[in-house]
C-alpha positions as CSV (number, residue, x, y, z in Angstrom):
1,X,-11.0,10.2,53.1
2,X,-14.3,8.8,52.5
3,X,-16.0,7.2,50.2
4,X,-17.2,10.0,48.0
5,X,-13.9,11.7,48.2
6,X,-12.8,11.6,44.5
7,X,-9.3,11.3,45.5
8,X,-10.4,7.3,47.4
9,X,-8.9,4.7,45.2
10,X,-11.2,2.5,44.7
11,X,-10.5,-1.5,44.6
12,X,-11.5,-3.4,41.0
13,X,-12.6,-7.0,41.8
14,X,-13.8,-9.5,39.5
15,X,-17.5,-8.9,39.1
16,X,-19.8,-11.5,40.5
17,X,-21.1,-14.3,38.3
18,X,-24.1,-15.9,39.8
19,X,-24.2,-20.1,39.6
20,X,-26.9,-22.2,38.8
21,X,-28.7,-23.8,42.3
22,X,-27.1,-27.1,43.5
23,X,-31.2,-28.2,43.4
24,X,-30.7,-28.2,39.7
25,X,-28.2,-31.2,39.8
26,X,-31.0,-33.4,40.8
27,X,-32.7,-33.1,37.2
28,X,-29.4,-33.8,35.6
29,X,-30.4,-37.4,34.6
30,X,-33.4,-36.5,32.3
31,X,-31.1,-35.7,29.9
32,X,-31.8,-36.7,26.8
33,X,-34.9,-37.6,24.9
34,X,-37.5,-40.3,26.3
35,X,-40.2,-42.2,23.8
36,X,-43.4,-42.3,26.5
37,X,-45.9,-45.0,26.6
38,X,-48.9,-45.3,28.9
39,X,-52.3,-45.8,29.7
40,X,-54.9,-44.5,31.9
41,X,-54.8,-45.7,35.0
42,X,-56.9,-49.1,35.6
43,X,-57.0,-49.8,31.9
44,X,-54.4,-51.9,29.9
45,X,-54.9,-49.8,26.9
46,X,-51.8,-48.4,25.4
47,X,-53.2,-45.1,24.1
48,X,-50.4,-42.7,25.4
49,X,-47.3,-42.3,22.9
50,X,-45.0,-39.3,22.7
51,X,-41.4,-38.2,22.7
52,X,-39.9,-35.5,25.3
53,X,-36.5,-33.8,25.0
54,X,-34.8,-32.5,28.3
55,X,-31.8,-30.0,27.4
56,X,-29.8,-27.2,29.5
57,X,-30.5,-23.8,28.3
58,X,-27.1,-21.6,28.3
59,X,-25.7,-20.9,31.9
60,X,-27.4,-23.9,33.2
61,X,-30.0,-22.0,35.3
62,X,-33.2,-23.6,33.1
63,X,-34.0,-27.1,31.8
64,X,-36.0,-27.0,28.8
65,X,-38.5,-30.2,28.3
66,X,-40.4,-30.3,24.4
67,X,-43.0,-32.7,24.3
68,X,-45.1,-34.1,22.0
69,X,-47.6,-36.5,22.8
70,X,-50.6,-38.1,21.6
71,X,-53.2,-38.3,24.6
72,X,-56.1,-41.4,23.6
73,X,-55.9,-39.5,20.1
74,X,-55.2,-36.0,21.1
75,X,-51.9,-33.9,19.8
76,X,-50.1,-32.3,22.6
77,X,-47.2,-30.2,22.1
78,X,-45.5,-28.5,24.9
79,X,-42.6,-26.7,26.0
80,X,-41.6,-26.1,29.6
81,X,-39.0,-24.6,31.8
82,X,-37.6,-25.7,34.6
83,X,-35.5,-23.5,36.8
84,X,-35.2,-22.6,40.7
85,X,-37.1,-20.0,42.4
86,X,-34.8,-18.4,45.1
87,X,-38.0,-16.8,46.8
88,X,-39.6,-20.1,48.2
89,X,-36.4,-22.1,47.7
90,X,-37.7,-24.9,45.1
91,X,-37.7,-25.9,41.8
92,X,-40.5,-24.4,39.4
93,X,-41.7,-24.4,35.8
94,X,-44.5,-22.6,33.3
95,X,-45.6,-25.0,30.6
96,X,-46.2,-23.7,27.4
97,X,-48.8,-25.7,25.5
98,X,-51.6,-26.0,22.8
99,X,-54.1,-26.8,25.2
100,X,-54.1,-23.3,26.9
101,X,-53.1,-19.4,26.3
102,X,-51.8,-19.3,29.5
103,X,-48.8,-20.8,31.1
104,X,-49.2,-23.7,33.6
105,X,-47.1,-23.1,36.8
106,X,-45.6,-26.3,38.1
107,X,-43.6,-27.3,41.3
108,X,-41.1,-30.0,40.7
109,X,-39.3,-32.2,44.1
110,X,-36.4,-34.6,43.5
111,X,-35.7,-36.9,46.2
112,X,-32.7,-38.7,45.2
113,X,-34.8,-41.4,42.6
114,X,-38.1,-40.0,43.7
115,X,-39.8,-37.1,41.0
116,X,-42.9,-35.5,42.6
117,X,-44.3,-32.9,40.5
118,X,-47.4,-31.0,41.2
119,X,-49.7,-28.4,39.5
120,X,-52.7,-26.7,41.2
121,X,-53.8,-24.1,38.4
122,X,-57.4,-23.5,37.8
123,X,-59.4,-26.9,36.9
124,X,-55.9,-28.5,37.0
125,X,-55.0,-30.2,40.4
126,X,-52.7,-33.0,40.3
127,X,-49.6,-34.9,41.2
128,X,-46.5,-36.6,39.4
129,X,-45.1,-39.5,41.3
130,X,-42.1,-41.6,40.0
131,X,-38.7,-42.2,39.1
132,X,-36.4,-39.4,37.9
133,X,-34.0,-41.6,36.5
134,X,-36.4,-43.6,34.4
135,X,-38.7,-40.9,33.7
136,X,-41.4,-43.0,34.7
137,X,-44.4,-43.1,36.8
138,X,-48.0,-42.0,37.8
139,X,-50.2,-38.8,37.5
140,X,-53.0,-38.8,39.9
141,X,-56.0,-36.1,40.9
142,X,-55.0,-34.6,44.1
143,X,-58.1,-35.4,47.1
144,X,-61.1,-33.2,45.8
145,X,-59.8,-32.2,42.4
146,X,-62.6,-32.8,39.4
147,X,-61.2,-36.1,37.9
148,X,-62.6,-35.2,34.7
149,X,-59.7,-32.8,34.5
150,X,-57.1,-34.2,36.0
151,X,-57.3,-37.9,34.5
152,X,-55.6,-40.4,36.6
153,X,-52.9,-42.3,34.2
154,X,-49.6,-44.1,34.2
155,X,-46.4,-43.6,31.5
156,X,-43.5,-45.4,31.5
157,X,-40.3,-43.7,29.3
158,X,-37.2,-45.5,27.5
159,X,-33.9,-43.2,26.2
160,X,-34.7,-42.8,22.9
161,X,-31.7,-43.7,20.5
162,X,-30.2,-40.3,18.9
């Protein structure tokens, strides 16, 4: 018999449910919503406030992170989406903002504390260094991005209470 006989019995297994990349784990500790404070970097001026929400979307394949912050006096509200690209084996996202029609692509690293998260989209050029468990840290221009765009500043997050 073969296997387009109609007479082949044919096995039933349990259909294959795909699970979320172990990569994921590493984001587990953001969690939660932060309250952000900050300043650009050199200054002691506190004029970065904001709150950010981290939750897992059903399935656990995506983090979702809602933002809003106020930037020296501008609004900025953003969602973005976290999830693992199997095709070159790390952790992406597309933020979702008022500042822009289009999505911002972003490449996220976790290194047991260490968060590194960079974007290199058009003007924007830049890199996240810091803490994943504290949600706290640095953005800084990457070597030959325009600094007007990609302002150099410093946050540093608490768990908000709930």
């Amino acid at each position: 018999m073969t296997d387009n006989d109609p007479d082949t019995p044919f096995e039933i297994t349990e259909p294959h449910v795909p699970v979320p990349d172990a990569s994921l784990k590493g984001l587990q500790s953001l969690l939660g919503s932060w309250t952000l404070k900050g300043h650009l970097t050199g200054s002691d001026e506190e004029n970065i406030t904001g709150i950010t929400t981290f939750k897992w979307l059903p399935g656990g394949f995506f983090l979702q992170q809602d933002a809003e912050i106020n930037f020296m006096g501008m609004l900025i509200e953003s969602r973005e989406i976290i999830g693992y690209d199997a095709h070159s084996a790390t952790l992406k996202s597309y933020v979702f903002s008022n500042l822009s029609p289009d999505p911002w692509p972003y490449e996220w690293e976790v290194d047991g504390d260490e968060l590194i998260i960079r974007v290199d989209y058009g003007a924007l050029n830049a890199t996240f260094t810091g803490s994943i468990s504290t949600f706290t840290g640095a953005w800084a221009p990457n070597p030959g991005a325009d600094p007007a765009a990609n302002v150099a500043y410093e946050i540093r997050s608490e768990r908000a209470r709930d």
